[in-house]
C-alpha positions in Angstrom: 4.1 36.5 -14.5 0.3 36.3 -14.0 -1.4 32.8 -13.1 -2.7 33.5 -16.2 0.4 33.2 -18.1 1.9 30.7 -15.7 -1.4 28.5 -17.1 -0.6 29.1 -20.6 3.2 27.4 -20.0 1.6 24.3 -18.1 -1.6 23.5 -20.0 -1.7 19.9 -21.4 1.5 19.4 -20.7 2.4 15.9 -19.3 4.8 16.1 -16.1 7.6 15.2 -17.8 7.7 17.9 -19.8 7.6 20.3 -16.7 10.3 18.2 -15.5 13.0 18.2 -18.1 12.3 21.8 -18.3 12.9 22.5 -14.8 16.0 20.1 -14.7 17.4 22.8 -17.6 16.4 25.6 -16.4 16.2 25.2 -13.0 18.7 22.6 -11.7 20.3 24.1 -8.6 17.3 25.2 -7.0 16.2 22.8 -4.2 12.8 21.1 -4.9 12.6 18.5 -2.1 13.4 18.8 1.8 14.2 15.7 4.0 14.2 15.8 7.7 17.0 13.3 8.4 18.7 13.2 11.7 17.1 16.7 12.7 18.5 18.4 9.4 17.1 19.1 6.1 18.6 17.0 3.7 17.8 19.2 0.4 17.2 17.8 -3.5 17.7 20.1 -6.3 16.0 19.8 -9.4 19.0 18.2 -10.9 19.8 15.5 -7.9 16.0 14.4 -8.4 15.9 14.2 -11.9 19.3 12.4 -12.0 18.4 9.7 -9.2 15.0 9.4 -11.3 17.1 8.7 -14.6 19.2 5.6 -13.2 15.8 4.4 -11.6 14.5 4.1 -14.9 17.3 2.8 -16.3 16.9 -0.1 -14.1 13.8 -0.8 -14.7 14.6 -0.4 -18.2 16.7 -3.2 -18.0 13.9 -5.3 -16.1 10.7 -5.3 -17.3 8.8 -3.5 -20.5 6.8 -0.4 -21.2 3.3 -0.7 -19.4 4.5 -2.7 -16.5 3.1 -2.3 -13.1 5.8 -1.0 -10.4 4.4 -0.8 -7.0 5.2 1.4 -4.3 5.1 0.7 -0.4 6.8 3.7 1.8 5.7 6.3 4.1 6.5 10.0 2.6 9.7 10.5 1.7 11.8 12.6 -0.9 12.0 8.8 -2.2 9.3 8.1 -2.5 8.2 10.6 -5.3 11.8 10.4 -7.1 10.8 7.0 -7.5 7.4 7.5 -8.5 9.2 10.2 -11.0 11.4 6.9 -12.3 8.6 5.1 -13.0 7.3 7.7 -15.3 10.3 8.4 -17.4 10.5 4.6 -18.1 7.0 4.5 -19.4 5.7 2.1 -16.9 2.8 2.3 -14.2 3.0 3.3 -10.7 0.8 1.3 -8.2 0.8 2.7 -5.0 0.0 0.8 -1.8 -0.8 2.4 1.1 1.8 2.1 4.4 -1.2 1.4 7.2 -2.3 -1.3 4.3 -3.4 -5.0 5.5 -1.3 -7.9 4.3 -4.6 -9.2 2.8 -5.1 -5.4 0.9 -2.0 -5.3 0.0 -2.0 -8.9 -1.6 -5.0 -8.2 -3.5 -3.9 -4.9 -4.9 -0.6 -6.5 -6.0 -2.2 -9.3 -7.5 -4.9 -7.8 -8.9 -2.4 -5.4 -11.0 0.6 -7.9 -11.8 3.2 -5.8 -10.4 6.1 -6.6 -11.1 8.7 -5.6 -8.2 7.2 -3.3 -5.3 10.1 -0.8 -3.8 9.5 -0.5 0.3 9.8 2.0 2.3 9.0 2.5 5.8 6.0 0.7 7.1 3.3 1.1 10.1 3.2 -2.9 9.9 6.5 -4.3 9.0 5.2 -7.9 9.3 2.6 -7.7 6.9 4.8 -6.3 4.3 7.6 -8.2 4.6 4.8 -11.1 4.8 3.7 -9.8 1.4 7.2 -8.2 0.1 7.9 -12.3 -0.8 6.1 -12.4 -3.6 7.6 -10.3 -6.0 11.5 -8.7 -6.2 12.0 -5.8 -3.6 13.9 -2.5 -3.8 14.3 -0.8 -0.1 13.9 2.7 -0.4 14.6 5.3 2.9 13.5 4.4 6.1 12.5 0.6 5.4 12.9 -1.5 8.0 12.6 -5.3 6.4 15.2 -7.3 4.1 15.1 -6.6 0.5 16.7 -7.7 -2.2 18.5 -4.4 -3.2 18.3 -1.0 -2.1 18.0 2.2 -3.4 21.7 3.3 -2.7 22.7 0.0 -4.8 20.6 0.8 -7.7 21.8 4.4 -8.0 25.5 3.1 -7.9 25.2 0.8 -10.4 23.7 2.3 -13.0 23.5 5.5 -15.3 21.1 8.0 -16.1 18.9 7.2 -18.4 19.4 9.6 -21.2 16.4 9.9 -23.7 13.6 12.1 -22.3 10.0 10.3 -23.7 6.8 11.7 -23.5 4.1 9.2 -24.0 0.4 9.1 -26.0 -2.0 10.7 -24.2 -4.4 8.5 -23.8 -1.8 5.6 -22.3 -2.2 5.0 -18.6 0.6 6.2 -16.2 -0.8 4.8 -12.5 -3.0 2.8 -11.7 -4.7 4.3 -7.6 -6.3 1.5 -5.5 -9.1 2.8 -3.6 -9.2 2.4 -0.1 -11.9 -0.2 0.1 -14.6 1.4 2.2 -17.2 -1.1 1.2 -14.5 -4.3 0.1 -12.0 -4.9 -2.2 -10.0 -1.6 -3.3 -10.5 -0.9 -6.9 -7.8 -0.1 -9.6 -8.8 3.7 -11.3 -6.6 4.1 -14.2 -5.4 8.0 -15.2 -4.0 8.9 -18.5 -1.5 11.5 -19.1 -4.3 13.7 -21.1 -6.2 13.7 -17.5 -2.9 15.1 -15.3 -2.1 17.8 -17.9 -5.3 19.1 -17.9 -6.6 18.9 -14.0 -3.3 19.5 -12.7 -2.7 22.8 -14.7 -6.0 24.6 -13.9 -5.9 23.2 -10.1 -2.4 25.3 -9.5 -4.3 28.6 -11.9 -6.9 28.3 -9.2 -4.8 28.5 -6.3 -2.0 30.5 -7.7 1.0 28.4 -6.4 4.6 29.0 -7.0 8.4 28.3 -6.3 7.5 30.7 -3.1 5.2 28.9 -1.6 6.3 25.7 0.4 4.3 22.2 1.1 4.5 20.3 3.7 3.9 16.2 2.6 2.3 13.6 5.4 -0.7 11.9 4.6 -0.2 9.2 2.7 0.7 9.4 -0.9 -1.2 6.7 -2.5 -4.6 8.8 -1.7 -5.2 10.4 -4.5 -5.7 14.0 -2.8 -2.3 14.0 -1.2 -0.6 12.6 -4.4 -2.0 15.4 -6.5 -2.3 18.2 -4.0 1.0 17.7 -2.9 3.5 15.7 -5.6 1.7 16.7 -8.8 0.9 20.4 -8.0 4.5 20.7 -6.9 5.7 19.5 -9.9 3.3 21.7 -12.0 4.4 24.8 -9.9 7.7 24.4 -8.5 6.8 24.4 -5.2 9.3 23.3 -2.6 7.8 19.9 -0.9 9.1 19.3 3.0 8.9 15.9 4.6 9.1 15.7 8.7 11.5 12.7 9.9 8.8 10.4 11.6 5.3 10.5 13.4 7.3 11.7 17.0 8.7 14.8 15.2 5.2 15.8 13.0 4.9 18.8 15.0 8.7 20.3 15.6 9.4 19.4 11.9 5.4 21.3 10.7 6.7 24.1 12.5 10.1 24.2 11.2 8.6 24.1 7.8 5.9 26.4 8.1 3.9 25.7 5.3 2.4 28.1 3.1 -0.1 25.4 2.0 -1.2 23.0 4.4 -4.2 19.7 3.3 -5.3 17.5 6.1 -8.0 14.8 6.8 -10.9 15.7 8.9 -10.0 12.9 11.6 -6.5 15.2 12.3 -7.9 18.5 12.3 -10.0 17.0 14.8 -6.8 15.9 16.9 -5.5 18.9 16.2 -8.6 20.3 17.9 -8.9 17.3 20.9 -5.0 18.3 21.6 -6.3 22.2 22.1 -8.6 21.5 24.3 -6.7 19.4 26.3 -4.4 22.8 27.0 -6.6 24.9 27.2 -10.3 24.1 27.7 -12.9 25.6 24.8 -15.3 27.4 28.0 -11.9 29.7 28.1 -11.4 29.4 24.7 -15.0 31.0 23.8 -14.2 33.9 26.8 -10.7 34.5 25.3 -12.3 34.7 21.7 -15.0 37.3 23.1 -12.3 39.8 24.4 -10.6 41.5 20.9 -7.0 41.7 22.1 -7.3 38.2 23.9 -8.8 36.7 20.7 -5.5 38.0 18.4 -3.1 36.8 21.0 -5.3 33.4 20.8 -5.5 33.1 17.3 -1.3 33.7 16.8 -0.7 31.6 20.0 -2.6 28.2 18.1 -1.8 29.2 14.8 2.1 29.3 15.7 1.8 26.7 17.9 0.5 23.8 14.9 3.4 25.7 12.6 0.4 26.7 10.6 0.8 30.9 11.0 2.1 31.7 7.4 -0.4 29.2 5.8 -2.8 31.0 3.0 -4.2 27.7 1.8 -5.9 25.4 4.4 -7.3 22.4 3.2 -9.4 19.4 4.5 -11.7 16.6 2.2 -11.4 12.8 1.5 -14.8 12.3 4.0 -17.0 14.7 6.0 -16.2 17.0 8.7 -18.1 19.0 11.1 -19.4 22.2 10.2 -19.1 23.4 13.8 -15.4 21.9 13.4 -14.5 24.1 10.6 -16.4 27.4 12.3 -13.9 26.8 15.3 -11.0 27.2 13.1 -12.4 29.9 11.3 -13.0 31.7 14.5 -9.4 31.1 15.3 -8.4 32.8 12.2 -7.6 29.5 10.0 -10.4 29.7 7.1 -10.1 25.7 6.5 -11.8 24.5 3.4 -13.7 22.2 2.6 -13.0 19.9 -1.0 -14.8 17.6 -2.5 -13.1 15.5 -5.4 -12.4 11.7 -5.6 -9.7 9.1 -7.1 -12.0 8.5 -10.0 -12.3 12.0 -11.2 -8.7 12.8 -10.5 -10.2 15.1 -7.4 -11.3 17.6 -10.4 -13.9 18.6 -8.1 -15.4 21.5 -6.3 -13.6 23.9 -3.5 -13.6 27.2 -2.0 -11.9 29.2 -4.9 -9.1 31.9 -4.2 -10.7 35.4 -3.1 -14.1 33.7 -2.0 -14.8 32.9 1.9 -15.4 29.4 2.6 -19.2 28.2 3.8 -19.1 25.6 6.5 -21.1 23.2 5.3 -20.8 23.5 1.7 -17.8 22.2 -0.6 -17.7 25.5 -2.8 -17.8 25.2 -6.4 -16.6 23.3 -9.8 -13.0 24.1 -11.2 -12.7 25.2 -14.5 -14.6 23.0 -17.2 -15.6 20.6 -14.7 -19.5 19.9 -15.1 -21.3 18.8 -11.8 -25.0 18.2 -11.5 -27.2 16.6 -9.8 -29.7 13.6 -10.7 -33.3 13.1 -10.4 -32.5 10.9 -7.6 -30.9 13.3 -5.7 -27.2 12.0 -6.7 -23.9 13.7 -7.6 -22.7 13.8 -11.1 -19.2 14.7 -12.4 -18.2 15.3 -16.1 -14.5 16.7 -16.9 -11.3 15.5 -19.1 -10.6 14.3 -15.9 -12.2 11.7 -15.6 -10.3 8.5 -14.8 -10.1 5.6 -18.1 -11.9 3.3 -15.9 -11.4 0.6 -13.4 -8.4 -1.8 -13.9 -9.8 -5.2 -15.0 -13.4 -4.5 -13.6 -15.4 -3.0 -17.0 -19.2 -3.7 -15.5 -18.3 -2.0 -12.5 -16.7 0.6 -14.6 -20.2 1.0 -16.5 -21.9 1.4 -13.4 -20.2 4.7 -12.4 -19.3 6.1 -16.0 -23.0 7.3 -18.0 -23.3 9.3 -20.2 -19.6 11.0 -19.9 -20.9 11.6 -16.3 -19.3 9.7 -13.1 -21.7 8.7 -10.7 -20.1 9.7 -7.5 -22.7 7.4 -5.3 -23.1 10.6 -2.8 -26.3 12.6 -2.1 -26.5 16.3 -2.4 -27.8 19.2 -3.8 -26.5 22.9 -5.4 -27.6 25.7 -3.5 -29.1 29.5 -4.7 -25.3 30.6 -5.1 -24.1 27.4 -7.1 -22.1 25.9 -3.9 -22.3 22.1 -3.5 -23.7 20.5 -0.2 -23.2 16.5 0.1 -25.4 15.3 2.2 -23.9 11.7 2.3 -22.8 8.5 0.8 -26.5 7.3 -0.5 -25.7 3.2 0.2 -24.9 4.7 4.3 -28.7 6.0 4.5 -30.6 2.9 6.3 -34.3 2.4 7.0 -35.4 1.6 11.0 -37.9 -0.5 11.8 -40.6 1.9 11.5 -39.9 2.2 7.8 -38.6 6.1 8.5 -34.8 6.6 6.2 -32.2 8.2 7.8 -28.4 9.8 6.6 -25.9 8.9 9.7 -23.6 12.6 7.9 -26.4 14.8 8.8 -26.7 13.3 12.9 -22.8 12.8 13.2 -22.2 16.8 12.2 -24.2 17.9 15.3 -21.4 16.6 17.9 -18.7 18.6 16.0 -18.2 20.4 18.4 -18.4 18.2 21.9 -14.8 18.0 22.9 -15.0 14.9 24.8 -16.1 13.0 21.7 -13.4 11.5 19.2 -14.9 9.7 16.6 -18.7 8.6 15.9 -21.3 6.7 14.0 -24.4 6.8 13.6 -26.3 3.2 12.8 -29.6 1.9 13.4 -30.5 -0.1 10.0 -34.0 -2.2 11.0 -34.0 -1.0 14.8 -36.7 1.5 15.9 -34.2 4.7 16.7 -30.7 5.0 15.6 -28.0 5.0 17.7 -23.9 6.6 17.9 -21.1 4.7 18.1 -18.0 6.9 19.4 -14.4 6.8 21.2 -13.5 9.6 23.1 -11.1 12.7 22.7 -7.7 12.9 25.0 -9.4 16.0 27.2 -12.2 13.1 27.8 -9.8 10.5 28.7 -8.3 12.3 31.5 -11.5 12.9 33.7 -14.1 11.4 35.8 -16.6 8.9 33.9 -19.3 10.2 35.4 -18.8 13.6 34.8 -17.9 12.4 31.2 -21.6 10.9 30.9 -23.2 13.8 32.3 -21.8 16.2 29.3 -22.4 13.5 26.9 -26.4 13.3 28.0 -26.8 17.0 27.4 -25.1 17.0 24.1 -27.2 14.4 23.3 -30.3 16.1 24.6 -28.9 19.5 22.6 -28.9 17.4 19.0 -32.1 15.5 19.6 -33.8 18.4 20.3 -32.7 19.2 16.8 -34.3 16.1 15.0 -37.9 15.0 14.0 -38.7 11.7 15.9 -37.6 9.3 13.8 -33.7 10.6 13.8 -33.0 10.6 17.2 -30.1 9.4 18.9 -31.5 6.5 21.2 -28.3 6.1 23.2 -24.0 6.8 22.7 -22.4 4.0 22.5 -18.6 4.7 24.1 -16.1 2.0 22.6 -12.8 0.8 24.6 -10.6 0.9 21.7 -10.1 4.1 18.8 -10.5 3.2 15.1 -7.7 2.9 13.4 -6.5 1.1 9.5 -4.4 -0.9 12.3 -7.6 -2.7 13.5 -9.0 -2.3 10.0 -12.0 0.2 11.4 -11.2 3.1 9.6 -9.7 3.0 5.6 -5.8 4.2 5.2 -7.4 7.2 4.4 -8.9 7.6 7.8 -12.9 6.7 6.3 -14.8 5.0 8.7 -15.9 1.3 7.9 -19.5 1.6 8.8 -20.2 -1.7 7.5 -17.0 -3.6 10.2 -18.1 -1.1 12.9 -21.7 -2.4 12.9 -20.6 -6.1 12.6 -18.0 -5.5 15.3 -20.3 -3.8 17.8 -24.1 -4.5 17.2 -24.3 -7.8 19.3 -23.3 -5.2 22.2 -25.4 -2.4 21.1 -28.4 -5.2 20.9 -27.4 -6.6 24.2 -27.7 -3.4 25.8 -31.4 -1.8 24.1 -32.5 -0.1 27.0 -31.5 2.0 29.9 -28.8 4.8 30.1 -28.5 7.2 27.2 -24.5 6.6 27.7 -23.2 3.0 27.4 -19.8 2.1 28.0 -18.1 -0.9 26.3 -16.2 -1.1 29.9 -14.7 1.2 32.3 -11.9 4.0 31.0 -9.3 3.0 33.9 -6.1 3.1 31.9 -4.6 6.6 30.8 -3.4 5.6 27.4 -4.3 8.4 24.8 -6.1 7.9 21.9 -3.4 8.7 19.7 -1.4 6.2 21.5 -3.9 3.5 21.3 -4.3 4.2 17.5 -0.9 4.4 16.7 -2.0 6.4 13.3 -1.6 9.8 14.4 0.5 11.1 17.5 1.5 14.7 17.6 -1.8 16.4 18.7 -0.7 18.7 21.1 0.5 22.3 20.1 2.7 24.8 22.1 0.2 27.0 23.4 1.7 28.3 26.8 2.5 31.4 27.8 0.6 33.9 29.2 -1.9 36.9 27.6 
């Protein structure tokens, strides 16, 4: 069967009709894997739809039609049979993020009247059990705080719900907090009519089926995970695999070997930082020059992330380095680039199937998705996609939605062969002192490819040059300081040298501590805060205004790792011994 044809079965269909199907016609074959105990615990079709039945009937029994049912857990086959529950009994998922503040997480349950929240595991157990006292609480796999029931209990004590609803297509069925970049998250509300038609002509595009395998990490209340990896799965028939924990990200990648693989651009960037701690990128450029050397290379990293039988590579949610992504595609990994958002279902623009991804560009629309651009320069999206609006918040919901466009809020422009460029989020541009505008995207994309660097920002609103803000990568941590500084000068040297007057870099700024959601610096989503970095750390950068192009917040004497310090990511370190 063509993707054609597949497209004809799945187009405006709601997800539950693709599941009941696939629980008839397809309910011994396995849908979702579970590392547990260093073994794949396996779901059919049938398991998962019957565990999703009795959740329904308990909340059935609960609360009515339309409720709000929140959801707290780090991936887990759980975690989607219970979003799946939620579905079949009509109500409306709210999804909270696991790296989630206490505060966040209050507002976001507040702010939707949920009615019970089911927990899972948690990177800060005392801010959810802190907020898991003001509603009832279901313990799903892997929570680690008291509950009042728990999944096992819920599955035993009741049966499958037996009618199989579809509901009107213009009712909501989740309700996606954003991550808060700028302050509180807010609530966009999807209707079935928008999954059954994105969702369809998303899995046409990249021609996904029961062959293919996905491997699930990044958290699934971000829209781009939840629909890259739960909804296409569903829509295709995709096997999903979930690794065991953080320690085991990389053994468990590699024992899935996904065929389609979507990441932030923060983790390909560890994925890189944990490279060139191995194996340092003056020998990786030599090794890449020599034909036979640059195979072996290109097999050794590829095996070595698990990522050697991936056909679809896949970053987005905020901006990465186009010298970033041409050191992957060097390495044989054609990473690309997406560009959608929660409020247009990600119904976007990528790199279709057959075409070579540009670094520096975000491809083009899907099918029957508009984009433009408007006379001021910003992005505009129009598609059946498009969310209902914001929960409870209709004058901010008349600010983004005109004219059946969504104001995306980002810069950009579309170039000779239609692909998209975003040049940055236009509130992040800032004015300096000598009244000359500058966007921090276009400055942070020229130290893509200094491997001592980690993370940076650019800042400088009302001072007379802008400035970077960065933590360094693992290969950095583990050598001199003043060697450190001496690279870090020239790169800096290289990119101003690059700039008109006004844009360049006065000095790097080299902070202690990484950004993480843990210390509130970077979103769940792993967005940096610009506006909690500045307030954090200009009283040091204006303490400091002259002197050395390199500042340091203090000395790097301890030999903690980034990853370590951040606690958000730790498996950056492939298997690339052996020799050539």
């Amino acid at each position: 069967m063509t993707p054609e044809q597949k497209y004809q079965l799945l187009a405006g269909k709601q997800p539950l009709e693709i599941l009941y199907r696939r629980e008839r016609e397809q309910g011994g074959e396995v849908y979702l894997r579970q590392m547990w105990n260093r073994e794949w615990r396996e779901y059919t079709w049938s398991e998962v739809m019957d565990r999703a039945r009795r959740i329904a009937s308990f909340l059935r029994e609960r609360f009515e039609p339309g409720d709000r049912i929140a959801i707290h857990a780090k991936n887990c086959a759980d975690w989607i049979i219970v979003d799946i529950g939620i579905m079949l009994a009509g109500m409306v998922s709210v999804p909270l993020y696991p790296g989630q503040s206490a505060s966040s997480m209050r507002y976001v349950i507040e702010h939707s009247d949920s009615k019970i929240l089911f927990c899972g595991a948690s990177d800060d157990n005392s801010a959810l059990s802190e907020v898991a006292r003001q509603l009832p609480t279901v313990a799903i796999q892997r929570c680690e705080i008291e509950c009042d029931s728990t999944m096992d209990e819920l599955l035993e004590s009741h049966r499958p719900y037996a009618d199989s609803p579809l509901y009107g297509e213009d009712e909501v069925f989740t309700i996606m907090y954003t991550s808060g970049t700028t302050g509180h998250p807010k609530g966009v509300m999807h209707t079935w009519s928008a999954i059954g038609f994105a969702v369809p002509n998303m899995v046409r595009g990249f021609g996904y089926d029961e062959r293919d395998r996905f491997f699930s990490y990044l958290p699934l209340a971000h829209a781009a995970e939840r629909i890259v990896i739960e909804f296409h799965s569903l829509y295709s028939g995709t096997p999903v695999h979930f690794p065991e924990s953080l320690d085991t990200f990389l053994e468990d990648l590699k024992r899935a070997r996904p065929t389609m693989f979507f990441s932030v651009p923060r983790l390909w960037g560890k994925f890189k930082e944990g490279i060139d701690a191995k194996l340092p990128p003056a020998l990786q450029q030599f090794l890449l020059k020599v034909p036979g050397l640059r195979t072996w290379l290109q097999r050794k990293v590829q095996r070595g992330l698990g990522l050697d039988q991936a056909r679809m590579l896949v970053t987005g949610a905020s901006p990465i380095s186009t010298d970033l992504l041409r050191w992957y595609h060097q390495l044989g990994m054609m990473v690309t680039d997406g560009y959608g958002m929660t409020e247009n279902f990600i119904y976007g623009c990528i790199t279709h199937m057959g075409d070579t991804p540009v670094p520096g560009t975000v491809g083009k629309p899907f099918w029957d998705c508009e984009v433009k651009i408007s006379d001021e320069g910003e992005i505009l999206f129009k598609s059946r996609a498009l969310m209902k609006g914001y929960y409870r918040e209709p004058e901010k919901t008349a600010e983004v939605l005109q004219d059946g466009f969504y104001r995306t809020g980002d810069s950009g422009f579309i170039d000779d062969e239609g692909l998209l460029h975003v040049t940055g989020r236009i509130a992040d541009t800032f004015k300096t002192s000598k009244g000359r505008f500058v966007q921090p995207p276009k400055l942070e994309g020229l130290f893509g490819s200094e491997a001592l660097l980690g993370q940076v920002c650019v800042l400088g609103h009302g001072m007379s040059q802008p400035v970077m803000l960065a933590t360094l990568s693992e290969l950095a941590q583990g050598m001199d300081k003043t060697a450190v500084s001496e690279q870090l000068q020239k790169s800096l040297e290289r990119a101003n040298s690059t700039l008109q007057a006004h844009e360049r870099i006065r000095a790097i700024y080299i902070t202690t501590d990484e950004w993480t959601p843990q210390n509130e610096l970077l979103t769940p989503t792993m967005k940096i805060k610009r506006k909690l970095l500045e307030l954090r750390y200009r009283p040091w950068i204006e303490s400091n205004p002259d002197g050395s192009p390199i500042v340091w917040e203090s000395l790097v004497s301890d030999k903690t790792t980034a990853t370590e310090a951040g606690g958000a990511f730790k498996p950056t370190q492939p298997d690339i011994g052996g020799s050539a």
